[in-house]
C-alpha positions in Angstrom: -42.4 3.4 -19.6 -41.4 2.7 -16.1 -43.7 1.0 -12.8 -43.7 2.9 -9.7 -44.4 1.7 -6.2 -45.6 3.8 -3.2 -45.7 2.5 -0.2 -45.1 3.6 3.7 -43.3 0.1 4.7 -41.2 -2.6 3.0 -40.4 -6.0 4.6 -38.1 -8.6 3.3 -38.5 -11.7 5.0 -39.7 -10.0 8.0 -37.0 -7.6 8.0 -38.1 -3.7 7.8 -36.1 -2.1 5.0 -35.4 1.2 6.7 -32.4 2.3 3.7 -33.4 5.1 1.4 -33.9 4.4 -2.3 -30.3 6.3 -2.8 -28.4 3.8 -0.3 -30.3 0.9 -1.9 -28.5 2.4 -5.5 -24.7 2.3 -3.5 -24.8 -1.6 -4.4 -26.3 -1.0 -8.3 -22.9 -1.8 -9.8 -21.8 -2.2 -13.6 -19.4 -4.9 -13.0 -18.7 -6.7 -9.6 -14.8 -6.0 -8.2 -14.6 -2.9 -9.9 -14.5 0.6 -8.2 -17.1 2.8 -9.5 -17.8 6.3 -7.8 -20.1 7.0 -5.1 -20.9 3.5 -4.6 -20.0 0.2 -2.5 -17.2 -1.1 -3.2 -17.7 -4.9 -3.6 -15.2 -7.8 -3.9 -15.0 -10.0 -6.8 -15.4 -13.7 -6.5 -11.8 -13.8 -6.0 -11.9 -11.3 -3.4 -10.3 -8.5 -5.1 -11.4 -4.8 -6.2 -9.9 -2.9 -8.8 -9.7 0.7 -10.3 -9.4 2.3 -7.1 -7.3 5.8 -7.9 -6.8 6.7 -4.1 -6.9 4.2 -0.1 -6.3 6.4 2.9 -6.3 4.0 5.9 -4.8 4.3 9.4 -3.7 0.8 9.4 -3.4 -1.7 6.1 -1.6 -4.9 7.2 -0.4 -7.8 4.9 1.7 -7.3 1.8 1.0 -4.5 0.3 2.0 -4.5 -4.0 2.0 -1.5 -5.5 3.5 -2.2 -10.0 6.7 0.2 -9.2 6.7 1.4 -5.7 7.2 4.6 -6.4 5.4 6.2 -3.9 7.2 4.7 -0.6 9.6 7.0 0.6 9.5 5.3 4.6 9.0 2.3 5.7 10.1 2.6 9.5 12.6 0.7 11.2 13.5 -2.3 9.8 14.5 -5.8 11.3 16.2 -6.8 8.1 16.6 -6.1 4.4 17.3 -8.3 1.4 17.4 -7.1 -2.3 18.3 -9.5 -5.2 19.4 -6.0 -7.2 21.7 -3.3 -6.4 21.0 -0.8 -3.6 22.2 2.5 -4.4 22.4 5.2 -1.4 22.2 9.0 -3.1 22.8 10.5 0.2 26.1 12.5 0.0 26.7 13.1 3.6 30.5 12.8 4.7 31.7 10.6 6.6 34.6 11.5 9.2 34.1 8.6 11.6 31.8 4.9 12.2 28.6 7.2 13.7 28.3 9.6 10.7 27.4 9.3 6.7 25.3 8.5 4.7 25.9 4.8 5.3 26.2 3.8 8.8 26.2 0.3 10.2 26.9 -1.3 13.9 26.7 -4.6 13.5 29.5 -6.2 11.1 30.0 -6.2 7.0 30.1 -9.3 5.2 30.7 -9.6 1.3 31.2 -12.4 -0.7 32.7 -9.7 -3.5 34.9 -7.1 -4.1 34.2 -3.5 -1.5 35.7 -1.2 -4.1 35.7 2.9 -3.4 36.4 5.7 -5.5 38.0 7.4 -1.7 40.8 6.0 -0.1 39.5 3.4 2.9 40.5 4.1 6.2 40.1 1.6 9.3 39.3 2.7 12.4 41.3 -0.5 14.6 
């Protein structure tokens, strides 16, 4: 059996409520720093939230982990680029002179390894 209250006007602490029972229920969470539908999404004690399936934003800033990165196909111009694994370029596009393939860089090369190509090298001095 459950109590019901009428009334015209609420005040908390001299405040006016003025939200609508349903906005009230957008905070009535089952566990705090999850994602639950049609509701607020609040932040653990840690600051985090979890279970979120989709995040449009305009802008998100700071690092952004994702478990496999799958998803990022462009990342815009970039200042610099390290990997501590192998980089592997799919993009067949010939190459006939320094401004065209699929590889093409202005600055210089450096390697502390082996440059080995299954096509025959061919400087342009």
């Amino acid at each position: 059996m459950g109590t019901s209250l009428s009334t015209g006007n609420i005040t908390l602490n001299g405040s006016l409520i003025t939200a609508t029972a349903t906005e009230l229920n957008y905070t009535d969470i089952t566990t705090i720093g999850t994602a639950q539908a049609s509701k607020a999404l609040i932040v653990d004690a840690n600051k985090d939230i979890i279970s979120i399936r989709n995040l449009t934003a305009t802008n998100l800033t700071g690092t952004i982990q994702t478990a496999s990165q799958t998803n990022i196909t462009s990342v815009g111009t970039l200042t610099g680029l390290t990997s501590s694994g192998q980089v592997s370029i799919t993009n067949n596009t010939s190459s006939t002179n320094a401004s065209t393939g699929a590889l093409i860089v202005t600055g210089g090369i450096g390697s502390s390894g082996n440059i080995n190509s299954s096509r025959d090298f061919v400087p342009n001095f």
